[in-house]
C-alpha positions in Angstrom: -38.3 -21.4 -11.5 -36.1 -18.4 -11.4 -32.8 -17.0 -12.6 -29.7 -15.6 -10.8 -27.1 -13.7 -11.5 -23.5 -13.2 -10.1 -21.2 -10.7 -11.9 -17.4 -11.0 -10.4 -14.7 -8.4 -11.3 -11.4 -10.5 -11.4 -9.6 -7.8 -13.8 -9.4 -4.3 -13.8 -6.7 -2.0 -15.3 -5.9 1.3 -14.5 -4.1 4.0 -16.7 -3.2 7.2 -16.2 -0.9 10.2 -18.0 -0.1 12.9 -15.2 2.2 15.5 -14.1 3.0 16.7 -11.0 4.8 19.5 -8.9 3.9 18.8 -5.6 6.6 18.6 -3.1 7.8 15.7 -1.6 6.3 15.8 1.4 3.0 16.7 0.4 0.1 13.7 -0.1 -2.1 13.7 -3.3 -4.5 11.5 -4.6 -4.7 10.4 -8.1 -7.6 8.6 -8.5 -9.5 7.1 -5.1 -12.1 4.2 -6.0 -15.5 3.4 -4.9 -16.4 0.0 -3.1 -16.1 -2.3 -5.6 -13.3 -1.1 -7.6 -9.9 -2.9 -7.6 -7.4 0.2 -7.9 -6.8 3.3 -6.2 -3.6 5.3 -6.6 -2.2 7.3 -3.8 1.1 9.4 -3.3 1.4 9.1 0.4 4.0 10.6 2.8 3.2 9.4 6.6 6.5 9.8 9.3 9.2 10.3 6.7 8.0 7.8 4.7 7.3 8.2 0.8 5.5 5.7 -1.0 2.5 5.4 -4.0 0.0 2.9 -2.8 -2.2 0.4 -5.0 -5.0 0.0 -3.0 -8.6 -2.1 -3.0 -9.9 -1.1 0.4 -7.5 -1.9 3.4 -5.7 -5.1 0.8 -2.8 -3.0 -0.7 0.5 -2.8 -2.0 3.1 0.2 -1.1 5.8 1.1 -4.1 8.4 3.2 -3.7 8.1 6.5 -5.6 10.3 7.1 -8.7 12.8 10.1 -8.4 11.9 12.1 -11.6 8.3 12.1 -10.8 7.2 15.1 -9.3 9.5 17.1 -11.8 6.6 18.4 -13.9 7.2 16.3 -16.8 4.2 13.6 -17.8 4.5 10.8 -16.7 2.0 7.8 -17.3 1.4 4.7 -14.5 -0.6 1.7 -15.3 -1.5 -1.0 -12.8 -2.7 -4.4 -13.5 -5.1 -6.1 -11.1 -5.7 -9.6 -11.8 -7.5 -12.0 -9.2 -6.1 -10.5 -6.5 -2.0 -9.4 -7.7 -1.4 -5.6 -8.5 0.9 -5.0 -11.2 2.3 -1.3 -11.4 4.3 -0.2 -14.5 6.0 3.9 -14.4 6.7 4.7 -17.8 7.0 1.5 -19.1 9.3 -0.3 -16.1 7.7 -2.5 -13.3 7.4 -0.2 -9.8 9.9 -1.6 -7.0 8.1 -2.8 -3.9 8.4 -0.7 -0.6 8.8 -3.1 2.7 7.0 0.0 4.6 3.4 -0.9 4.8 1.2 1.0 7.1 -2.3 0.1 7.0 -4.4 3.6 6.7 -6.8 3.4 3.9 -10.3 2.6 4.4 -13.3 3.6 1.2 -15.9 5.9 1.6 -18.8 5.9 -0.9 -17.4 8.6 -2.9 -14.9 8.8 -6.0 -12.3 11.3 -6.1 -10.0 12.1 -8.8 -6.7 14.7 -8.7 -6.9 15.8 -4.5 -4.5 17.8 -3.7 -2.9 17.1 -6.6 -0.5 20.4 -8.0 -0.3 19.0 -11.7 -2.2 17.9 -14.6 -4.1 14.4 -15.3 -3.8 14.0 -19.2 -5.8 11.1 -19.7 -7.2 8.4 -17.3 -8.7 5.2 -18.4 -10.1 2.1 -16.1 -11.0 -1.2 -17.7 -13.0 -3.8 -15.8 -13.5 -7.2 -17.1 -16.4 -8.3 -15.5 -17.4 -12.7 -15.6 -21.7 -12.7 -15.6 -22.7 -16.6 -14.0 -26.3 -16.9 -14.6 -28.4 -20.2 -13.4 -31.7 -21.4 -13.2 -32.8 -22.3 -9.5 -35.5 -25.0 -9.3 -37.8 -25.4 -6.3 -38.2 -28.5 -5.3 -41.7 -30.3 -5.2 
């Protein structure tokens, strides 16, 4: 007889307090994930388009980005992942969807926080919930 044991990540929050000064039409990365990890949060400009994407891998949602927010000023966005629904919030009001999705992303093993960013991160916090299932397999006889 032995045990097993399956750990599932179904919820996963992301917070962050930032500013920025980057043009418009400049890319930065925010905070990019490693395999495994539900949220990454991009600034992403790609033939005239503007748009922050949510991202787990290549299954993502594009927002369109808020007017005021590369004007320097802090600014926080939280995201809400829960079983497989993104949920982004800027300063407090839900994020509009953008139509425009181009599918770019793909995870390498490594994390990356603040590329390319002109700015400040102020504060950054992730929270996982993570569901253990253990069992006990028996052989049979």
């Amino acid at each position: 007889m032995y045990n097993a044991l399956t750990i599932t990540t179904d919820k996963e929050t992301f917070d962050v307090e930032f500013s920025s000064t980057n043009n418009s039409n400049e890319s930065f990365t925010i905070y990019r994930p490693t395999n495994g990890e539900k949220i990454g949060l991009y600034k992403y400009v790609r033939n005239d388009l503007t748009y922050i994407i949510v991202s787990m891998g290549t299954d993502y949602q594009t927002y369109l980005v808020p007017s005021d927010m590369l004007n320097g000023e802090k600014h926080r966005i939280t995201v809400i992942y829960d079983e497989g629904t993104y949920t982004p919030y800027y300063d407090g009001a839900l994020m509009e969807p953008n139509e425009s999705v181009i599918n770019h992303m793909s995870y390498d093993s490594y994390r990356s926080i603040g590329a390319n960013l002109v700015g400040t991160i102020y504060s950054m916090k992730i929270t996982i919930k993570i569901t253990f299932k253990s069992f006990r397999k028996r052989k049979c006889t």
